[in-house]
C-alpha positions as CSV (number, residue, x, y, z in Angstrom):
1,X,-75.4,-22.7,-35.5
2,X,-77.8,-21.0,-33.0
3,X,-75.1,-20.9,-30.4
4,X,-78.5,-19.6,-27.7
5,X,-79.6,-23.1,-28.1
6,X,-76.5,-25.0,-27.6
7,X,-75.5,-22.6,-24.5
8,X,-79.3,-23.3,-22.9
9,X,-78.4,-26.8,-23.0
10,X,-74.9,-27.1,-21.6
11,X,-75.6,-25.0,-19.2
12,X,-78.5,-27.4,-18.3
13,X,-75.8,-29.8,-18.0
14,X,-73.6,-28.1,-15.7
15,X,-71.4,-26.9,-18.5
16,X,-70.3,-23.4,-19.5
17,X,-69.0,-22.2,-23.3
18,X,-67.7,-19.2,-24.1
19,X,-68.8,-17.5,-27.5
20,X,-66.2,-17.0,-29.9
21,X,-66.4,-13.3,-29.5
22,X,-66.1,-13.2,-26.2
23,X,-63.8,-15.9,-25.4
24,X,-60.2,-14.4,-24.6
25,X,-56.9,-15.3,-25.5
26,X,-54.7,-16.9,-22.6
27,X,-51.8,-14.8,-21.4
28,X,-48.4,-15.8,-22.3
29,X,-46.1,-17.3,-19.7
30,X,-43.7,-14.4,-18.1
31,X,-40.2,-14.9,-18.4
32,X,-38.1,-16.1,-14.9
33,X,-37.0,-12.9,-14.2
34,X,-33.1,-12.6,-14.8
35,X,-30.7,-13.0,-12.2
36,X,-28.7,-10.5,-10.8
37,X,-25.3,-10.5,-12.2
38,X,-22.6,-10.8,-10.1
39,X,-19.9,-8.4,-9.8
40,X,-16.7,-9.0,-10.9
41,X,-13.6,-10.0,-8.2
42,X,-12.2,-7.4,-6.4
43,X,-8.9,-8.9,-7.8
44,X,-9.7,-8.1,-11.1
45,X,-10.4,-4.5,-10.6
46,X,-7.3,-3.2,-9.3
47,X,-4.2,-3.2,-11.3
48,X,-0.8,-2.3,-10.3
49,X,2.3,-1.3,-12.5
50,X,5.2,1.1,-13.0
51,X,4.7,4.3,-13.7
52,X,6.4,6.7,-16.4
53,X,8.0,9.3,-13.4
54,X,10.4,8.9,-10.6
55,X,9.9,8.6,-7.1
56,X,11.4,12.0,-5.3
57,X,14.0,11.4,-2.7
58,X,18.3,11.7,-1.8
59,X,19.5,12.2,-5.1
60,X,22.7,12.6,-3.6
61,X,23.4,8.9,-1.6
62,X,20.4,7.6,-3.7
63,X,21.3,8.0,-7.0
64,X,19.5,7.4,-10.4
65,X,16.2,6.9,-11.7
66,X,14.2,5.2,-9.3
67,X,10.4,4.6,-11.2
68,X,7.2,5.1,-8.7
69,X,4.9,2.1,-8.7
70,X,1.5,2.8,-8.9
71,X,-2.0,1.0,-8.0
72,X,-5.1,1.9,-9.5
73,X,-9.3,1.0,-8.8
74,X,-10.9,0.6,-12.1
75,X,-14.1,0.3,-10.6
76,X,-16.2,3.6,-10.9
77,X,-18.5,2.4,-7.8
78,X,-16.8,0.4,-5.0
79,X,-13.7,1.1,-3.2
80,X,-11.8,-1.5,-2.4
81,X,-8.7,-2.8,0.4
82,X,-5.6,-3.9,-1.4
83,X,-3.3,-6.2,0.1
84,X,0.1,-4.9,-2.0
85,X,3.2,-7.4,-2.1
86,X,6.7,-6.3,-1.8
87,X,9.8,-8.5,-2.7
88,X,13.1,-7.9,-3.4
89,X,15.1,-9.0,-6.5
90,X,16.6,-11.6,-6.2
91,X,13.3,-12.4,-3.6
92,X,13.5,-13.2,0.1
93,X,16.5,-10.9,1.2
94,X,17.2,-9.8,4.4
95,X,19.0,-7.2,6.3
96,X,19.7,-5.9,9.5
97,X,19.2,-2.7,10.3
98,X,18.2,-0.4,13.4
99,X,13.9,0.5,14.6
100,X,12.9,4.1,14.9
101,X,14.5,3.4,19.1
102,X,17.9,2.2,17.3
103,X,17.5,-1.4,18.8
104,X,18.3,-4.5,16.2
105,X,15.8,-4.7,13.8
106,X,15.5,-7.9,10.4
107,X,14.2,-6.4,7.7
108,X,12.8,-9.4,6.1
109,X,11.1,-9.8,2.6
110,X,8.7,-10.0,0.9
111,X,6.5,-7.3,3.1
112,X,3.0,-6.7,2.5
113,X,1.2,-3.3,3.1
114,X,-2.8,-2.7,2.8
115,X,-4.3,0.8,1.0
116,X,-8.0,1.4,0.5
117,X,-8.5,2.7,-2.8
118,X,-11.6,5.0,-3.3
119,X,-13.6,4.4,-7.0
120,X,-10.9,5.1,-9.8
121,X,-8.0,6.2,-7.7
122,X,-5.3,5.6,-8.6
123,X,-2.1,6.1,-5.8
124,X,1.9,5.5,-5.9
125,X,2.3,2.7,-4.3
126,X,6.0,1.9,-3.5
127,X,8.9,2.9,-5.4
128,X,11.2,0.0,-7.7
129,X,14.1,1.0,-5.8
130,X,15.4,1.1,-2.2
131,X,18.4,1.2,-1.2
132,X,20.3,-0.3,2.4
133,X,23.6,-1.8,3.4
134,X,24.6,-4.8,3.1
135,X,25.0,-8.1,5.3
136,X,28.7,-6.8,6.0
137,X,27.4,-3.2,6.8
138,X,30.6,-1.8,4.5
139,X,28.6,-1.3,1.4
140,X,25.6,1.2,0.6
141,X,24.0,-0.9,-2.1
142,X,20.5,-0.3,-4.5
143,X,18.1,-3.2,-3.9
144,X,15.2,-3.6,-6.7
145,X,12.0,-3.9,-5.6
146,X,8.9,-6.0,-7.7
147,X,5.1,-5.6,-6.1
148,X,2.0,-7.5,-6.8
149,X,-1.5,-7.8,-5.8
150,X,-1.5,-10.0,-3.1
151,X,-5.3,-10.0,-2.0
152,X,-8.3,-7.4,-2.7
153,X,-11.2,-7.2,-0.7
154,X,-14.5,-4.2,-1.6
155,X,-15.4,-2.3,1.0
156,X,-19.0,-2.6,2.2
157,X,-20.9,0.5,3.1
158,X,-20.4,1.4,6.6
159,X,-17.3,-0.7,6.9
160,X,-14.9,1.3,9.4
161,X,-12.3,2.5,7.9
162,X,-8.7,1.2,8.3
163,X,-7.1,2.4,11.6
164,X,-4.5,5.3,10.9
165,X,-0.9,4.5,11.1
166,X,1.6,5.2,13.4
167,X,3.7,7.4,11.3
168,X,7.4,7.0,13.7
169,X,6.6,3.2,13.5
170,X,8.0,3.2,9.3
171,X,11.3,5.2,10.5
172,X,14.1,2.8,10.6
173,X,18.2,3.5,11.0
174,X,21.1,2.1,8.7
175,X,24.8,2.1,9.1
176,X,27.7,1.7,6.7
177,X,30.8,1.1,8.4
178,X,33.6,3.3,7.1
179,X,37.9,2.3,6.4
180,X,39.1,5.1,8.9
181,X,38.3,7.8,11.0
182,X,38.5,10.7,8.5
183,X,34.7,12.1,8.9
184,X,33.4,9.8,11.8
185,X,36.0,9.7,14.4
186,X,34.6,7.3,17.3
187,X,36.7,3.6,17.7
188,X,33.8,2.2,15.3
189,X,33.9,5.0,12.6
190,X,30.3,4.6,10.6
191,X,27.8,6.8,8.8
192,X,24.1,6.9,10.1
193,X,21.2,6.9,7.3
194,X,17.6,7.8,8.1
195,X,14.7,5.4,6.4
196,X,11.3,6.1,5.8
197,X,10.3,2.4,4.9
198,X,6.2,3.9,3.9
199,X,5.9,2.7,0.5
200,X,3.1,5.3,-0.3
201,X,3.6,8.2,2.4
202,X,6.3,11.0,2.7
203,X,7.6,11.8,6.3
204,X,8.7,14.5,8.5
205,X,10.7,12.7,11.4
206,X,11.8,14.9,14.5
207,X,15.0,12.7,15.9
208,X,17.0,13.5,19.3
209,X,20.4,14.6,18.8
210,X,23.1,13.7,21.4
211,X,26.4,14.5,22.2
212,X,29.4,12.0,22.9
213,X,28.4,12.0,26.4
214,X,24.7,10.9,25.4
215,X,23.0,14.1,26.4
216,X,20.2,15.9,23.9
217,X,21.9,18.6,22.3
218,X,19.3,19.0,19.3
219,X,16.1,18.4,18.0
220,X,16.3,18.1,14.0
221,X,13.6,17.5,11.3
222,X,14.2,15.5,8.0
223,X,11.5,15.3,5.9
224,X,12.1,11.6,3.9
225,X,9.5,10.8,0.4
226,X,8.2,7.3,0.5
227,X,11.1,4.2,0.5
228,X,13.7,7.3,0.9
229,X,17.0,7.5,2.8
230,X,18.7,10.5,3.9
231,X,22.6,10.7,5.7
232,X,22.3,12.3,8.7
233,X,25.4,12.1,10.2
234,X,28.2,9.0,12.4
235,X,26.7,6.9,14.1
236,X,28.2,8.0,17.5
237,X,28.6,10.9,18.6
238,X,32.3,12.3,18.6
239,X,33.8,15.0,19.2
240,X,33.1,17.0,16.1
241,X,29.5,14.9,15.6
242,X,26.3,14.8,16.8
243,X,24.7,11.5,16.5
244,X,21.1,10.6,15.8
245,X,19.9,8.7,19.5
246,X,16.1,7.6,18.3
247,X,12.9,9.3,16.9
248,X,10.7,11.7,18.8
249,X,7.8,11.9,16.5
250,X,7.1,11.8,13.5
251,X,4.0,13.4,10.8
252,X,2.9,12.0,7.5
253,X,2.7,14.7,4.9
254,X,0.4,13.1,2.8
């Protein structure tokens, strides 16, 4: 076919050909780009379990092997705010006890904390133990403690970080009422106990020491591991005893 002749005459007809040779093959279509996959949960990064080694503390009036509980960030890029989830077993108990000031204080469960986890940290978390006196304040008894994740949130770049805790705001005081006046000798004969109630955080607490006649006599330090208890004398001051009148300060150590 002379392909000069047939061109001549389309394009005298307002048409256009293209030769074989130079006619081009049309572009494929490009694939919708793929969407950006979502990252997973912040839930289902963060796991939180017993761990294989004991929690330190009082192996004296806190006796046994009390196993740390531990929380880890399996992401390897975003941190990420826990909401943890402590109950006792059996859930839901209460007991009253003393604030840092010694005023009435319901300790009331389940109680919740919050940690920020950095990428694959992993932190103790609570111990699976504590121990406190009981409704009648006679007996010094071990309470078993469960946590869970309760919420998880990641935190965005440039989020403030969580204000710092008051570390003398987790002190709290116990007492156990004692059958006679053999060690404690005021009308009311009971031991005092010391609490750090941080479930990740060891202590140093400085607490005011007073006489019987409610004066300062001594400042004294007790350092207390996470969900620890430590004797520290009556509860009111005799005449052989100092007695613990409230916290002065207190330091976290980690």
């Amino acid at each position: 076919m002379n392909w000069s002749v047939v061109t001549s005459c389309l394009v005298a007809a307002g048409l256009a050909l293209a030769s074989p040779a130079s006619a081009a093959k049309a572009p494929k279509a490009t694939k919708a780009a793929k969407a950006t996959k979502a990252p997973p949960a912040a839930s289902s990064v963060v796991t939180v379990g017993l761990g294989s080694d004991a929690c330190d503390g009082d192996k004296v009036f806190n006796p046994g092997i009390r196993s740390k509980i531990y929380a880890k960030n399996n992401s390897k890029t975003r941190s990420v705010l826990v909401n943890i989830k402590y109950d006792s077993n059996p859930g839901g108990l209460k007991f009253a006890i003393l604030d840092n000031n010694k005023a009435a204080y319901t300790e009331q469960y389940p109680l919740h904390h919050a940690f920020q986890l950095e990428p694959g940290e992993r932190k103790v978390v609570g111990c699976a133990t504590t121990f406190r006196t009981d409704s009648s304040g006679d007996a010094y008894m071990r309470v078993p403690i469960t946590a869970s994740l309760d919420t998880a949130a990641y935190v965005d770049a440039g989020q403030s970080a969580p204000p710092e805790e008051d570390a003398a705001s987790f002190g709290r005081f116990m007492t156990q009422a004692l059958p006679d006046r053999t060690v404690c000798l005021s009308k009311t004969p009971a031991y005092l106990y010391l609490a750090n109630t941080h479930p990740g955080r060891a202590i140093s607490f400085k607490v005011s020491m007073v006489d019987k006649k409610g004066r300062q006599a001594e400042e004294r330090t007790i350092d207390l591991p996470p969900m620890d208890n430590e004797r520290i004398g009556c509860s009111k001051a005799d005449n052989g005893n100092l007695a613990a009148d409230h916290i002065l300060s207190a330091t976290f150590l980690n």
